[in-house]
C-alpha positions as CSV (number, residue, x, y, z in Angstrom):
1,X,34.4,6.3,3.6
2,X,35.6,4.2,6.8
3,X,33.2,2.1,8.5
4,X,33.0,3.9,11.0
5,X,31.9,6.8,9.0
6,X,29.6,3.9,7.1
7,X,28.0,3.0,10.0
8,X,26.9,6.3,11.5
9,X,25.7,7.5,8.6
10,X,23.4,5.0,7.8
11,X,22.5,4.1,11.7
12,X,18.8,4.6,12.4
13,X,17.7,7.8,13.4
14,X,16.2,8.2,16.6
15,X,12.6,9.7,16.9
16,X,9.9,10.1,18.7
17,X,7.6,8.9,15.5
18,X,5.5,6.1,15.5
19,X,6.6,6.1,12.1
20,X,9.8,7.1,10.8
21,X,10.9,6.3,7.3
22,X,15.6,5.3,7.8
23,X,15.8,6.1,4.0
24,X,13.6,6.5,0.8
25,X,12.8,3.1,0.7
26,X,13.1,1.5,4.7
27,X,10.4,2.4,7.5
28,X,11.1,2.4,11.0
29,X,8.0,0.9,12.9
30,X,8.0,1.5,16.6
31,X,5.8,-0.8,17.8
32,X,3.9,-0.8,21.6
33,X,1.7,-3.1,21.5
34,X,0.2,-3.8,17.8
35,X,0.7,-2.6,14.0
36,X,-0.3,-4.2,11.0
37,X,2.1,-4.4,7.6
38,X,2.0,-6.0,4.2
39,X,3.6,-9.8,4.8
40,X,6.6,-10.7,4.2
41,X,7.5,-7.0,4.2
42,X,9.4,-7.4,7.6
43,X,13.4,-6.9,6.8
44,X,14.7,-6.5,10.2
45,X,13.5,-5.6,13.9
46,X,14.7,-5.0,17.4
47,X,13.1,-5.7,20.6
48,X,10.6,-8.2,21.2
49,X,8.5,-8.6,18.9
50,X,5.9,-12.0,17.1
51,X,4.6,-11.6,13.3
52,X,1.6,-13.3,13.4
53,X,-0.4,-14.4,9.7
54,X,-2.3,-17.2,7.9
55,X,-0.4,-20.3,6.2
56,X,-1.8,-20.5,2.9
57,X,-2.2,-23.7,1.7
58,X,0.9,-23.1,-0.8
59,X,3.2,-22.6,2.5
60,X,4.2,-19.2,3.6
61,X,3.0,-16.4,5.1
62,X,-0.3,-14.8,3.5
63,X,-1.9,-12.8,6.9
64,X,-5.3,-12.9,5.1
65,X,-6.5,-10.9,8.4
66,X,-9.6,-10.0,6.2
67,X,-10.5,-10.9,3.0
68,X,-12.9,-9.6,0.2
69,X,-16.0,-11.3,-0.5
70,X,-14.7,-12.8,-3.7
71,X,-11.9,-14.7,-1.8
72,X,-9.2,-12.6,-3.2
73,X,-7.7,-10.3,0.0
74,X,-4.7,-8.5,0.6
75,X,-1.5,-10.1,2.7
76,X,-1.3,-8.5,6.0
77,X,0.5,-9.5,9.1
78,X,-0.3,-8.3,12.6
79,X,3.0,-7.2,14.5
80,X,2.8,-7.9,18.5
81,X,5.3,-6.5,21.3
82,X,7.4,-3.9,21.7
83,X,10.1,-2.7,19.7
84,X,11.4,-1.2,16.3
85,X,10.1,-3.2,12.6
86,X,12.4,-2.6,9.6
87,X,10.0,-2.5,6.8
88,X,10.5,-2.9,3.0
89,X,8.6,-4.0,0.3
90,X,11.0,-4.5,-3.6
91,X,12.8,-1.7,-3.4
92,X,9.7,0.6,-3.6
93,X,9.8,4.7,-1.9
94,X,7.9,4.7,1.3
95,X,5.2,7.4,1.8
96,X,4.0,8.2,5.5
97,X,0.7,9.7,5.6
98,X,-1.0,11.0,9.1
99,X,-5.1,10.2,8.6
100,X,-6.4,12.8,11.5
101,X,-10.4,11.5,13.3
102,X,-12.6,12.2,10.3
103,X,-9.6,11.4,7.2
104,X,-9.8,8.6,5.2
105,X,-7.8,7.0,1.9
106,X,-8.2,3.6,0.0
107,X,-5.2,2.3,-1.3
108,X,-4.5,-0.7,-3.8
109,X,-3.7,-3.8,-2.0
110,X,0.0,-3.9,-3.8
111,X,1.0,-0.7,-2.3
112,X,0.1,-1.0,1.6
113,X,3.1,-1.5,3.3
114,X,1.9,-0.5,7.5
115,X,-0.7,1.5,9.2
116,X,-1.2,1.7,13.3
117,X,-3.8,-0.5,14.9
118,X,-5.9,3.0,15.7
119,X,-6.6,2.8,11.8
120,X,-9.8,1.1,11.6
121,X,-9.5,-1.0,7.6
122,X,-11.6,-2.8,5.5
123,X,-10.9,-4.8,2.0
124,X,-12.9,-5.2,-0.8
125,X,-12.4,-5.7,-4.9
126,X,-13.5,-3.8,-7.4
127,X,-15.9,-5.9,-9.3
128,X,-15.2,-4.5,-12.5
129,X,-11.8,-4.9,-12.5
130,X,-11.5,-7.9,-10.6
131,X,-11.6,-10.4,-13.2
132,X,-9.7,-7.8,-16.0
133,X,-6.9,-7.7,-14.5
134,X,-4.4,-10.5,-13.7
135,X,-4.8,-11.5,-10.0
136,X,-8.0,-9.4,-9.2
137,X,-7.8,-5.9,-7.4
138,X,-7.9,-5.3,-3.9
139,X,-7.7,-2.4,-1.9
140,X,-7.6,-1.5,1.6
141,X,-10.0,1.3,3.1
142,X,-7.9,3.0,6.5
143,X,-9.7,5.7,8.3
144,X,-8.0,7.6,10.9
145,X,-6.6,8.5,13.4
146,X,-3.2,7.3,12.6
147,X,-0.4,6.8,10.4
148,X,-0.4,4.6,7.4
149,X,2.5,3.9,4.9
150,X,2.4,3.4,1.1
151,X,4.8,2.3,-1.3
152,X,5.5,3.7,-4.8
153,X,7.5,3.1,-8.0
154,X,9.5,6.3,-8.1
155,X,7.7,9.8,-7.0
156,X,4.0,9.8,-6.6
157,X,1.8,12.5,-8.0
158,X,-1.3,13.9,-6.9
159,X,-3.8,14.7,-8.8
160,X,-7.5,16.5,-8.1
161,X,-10.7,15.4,-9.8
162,X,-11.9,15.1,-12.4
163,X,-9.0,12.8,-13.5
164,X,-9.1,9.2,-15.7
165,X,-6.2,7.1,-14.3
166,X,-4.5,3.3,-15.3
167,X,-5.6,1.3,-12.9
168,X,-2.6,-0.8,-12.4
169,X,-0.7,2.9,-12.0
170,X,-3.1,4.3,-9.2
171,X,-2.4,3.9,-5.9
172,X,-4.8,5.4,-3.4
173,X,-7.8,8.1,-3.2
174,X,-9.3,9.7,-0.9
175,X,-12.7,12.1,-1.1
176,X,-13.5,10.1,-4.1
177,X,-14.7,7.1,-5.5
178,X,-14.0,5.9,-9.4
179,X,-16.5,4.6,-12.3
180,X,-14.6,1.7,-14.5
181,X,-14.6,3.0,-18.2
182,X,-14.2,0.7,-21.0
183,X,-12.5,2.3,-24.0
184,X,-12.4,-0.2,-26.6
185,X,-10.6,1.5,-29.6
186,X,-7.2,1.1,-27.5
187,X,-5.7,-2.1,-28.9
188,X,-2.2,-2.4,-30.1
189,X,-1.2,-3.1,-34.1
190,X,-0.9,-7.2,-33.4
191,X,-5.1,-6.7,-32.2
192,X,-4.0,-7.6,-28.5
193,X,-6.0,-5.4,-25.8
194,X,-3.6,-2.5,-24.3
195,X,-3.4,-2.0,-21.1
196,X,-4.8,1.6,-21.0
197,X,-8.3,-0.2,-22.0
198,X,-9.7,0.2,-18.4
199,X,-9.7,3.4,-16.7
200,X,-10.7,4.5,-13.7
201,X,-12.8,7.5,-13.8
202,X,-12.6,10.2,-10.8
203,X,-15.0,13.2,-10.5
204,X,-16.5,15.6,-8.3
205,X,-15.3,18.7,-6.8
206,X,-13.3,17.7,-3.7
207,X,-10.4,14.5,-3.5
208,X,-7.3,13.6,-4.5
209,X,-5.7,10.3,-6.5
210,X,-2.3,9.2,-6.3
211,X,-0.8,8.0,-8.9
212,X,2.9,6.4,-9.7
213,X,5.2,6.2,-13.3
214,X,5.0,2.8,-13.1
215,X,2.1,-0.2,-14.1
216,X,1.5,-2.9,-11.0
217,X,1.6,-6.4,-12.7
218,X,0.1,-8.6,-10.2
């Protein structure tokens, strides 16, 4: 391959999308007026555009636009302007999800990568789990209308009710809500806790839970 041939094939791709994912890991953002998108997610971007979040007190960019009554939150950043945001977050696939007037998902903190402004969001912890697992568990509630994007370690699945799930493997619901189950025969052969201990508990007739072949340590 030339670079020419290099550089048209992996060119962006023009469309009309709010939303447009460049490759199975890169989103394309066209921004008029406001989005919101995990910090430090921002790779490259066109146009005129300000990313606009909180210092934290250890330097950097945290975005804490909202945070959970516990303290803990999830880092998001507000983008401002007009033009295109190049979005990444580790390497991770990109999901693009339209949420229509009366659709809604929660999705764990660590796998938020951008939704539109029209998404109205809330975060909150899971009290249960908070203090289990290694820096708490947030997760972000987006209700539509609008676009959102996840992230995921390889291909997601979806899976309908009733379902148990890992917890640091599930990445968003919707038409649900989980029970925190304790199951304390799972240890490993040295006595040490495994990490299939907690589970996340999803019943009901209706929803759907997403999960990924891969365990979030946060």
């Amino acid at each position: 391959m030339n670079l020419d041939q290099f550089t048209a094939e992996n060119a962006p791709t023009a469309s009309d999308e709010p939303f447009q994912r460049e490759n199975s890991y890169t989103l394309d953002v066209a921004v008029d007026d406001t989005a919101m998108a995990k910090a430090g997610s921002m790779v490259a971007y066109t146009g005129d555009l300000s990313f606009t979040g909180k210092a934290s007190a250890e330097g950097g960019i945290k975005g804490f636009l909202k945070e959970a009554t516990t303290g803990e939150g999830t880092p998001i950043m507000s983008i401002e302007g007009q033009g295109h945001a190049y979005l990444a977050d580790d390497g991770k696939k990109v999901q693009v999800v339209e949420l229509g007037a009366d659709d809604s998902i929660t999705v764990n903190g660590e796998d938020v990568l951008a939704f539109q402004s029209s998404l109205s969001y809330e975060i909150s912890t899971i009290d249960s789990l908070a203090g289990a697992l290694a820096g708490g568990f947030s997760n972000v509630f987006l209700e539509g209308p609008g676009y959102a994007a996840l992230t995921t370690h390889g291909d997601p699945i979806v899976l309908e009710p009733p379902v148990a799930t890992d917890p640091s493997a599930t990445v968003a619901w919707g038409g649900t809500s989980p029970d925190i189950e304790v199951n304390r025969s799972l240890s490993d052969m040295i006595g040490q806790e495994s990490g299939e201990r907690y589970q996340m508990r999803f019943d009901g007739p209706d929803g759907f839970v997403v999960v990924q072949p891969y365990e979030e340590h946060v």
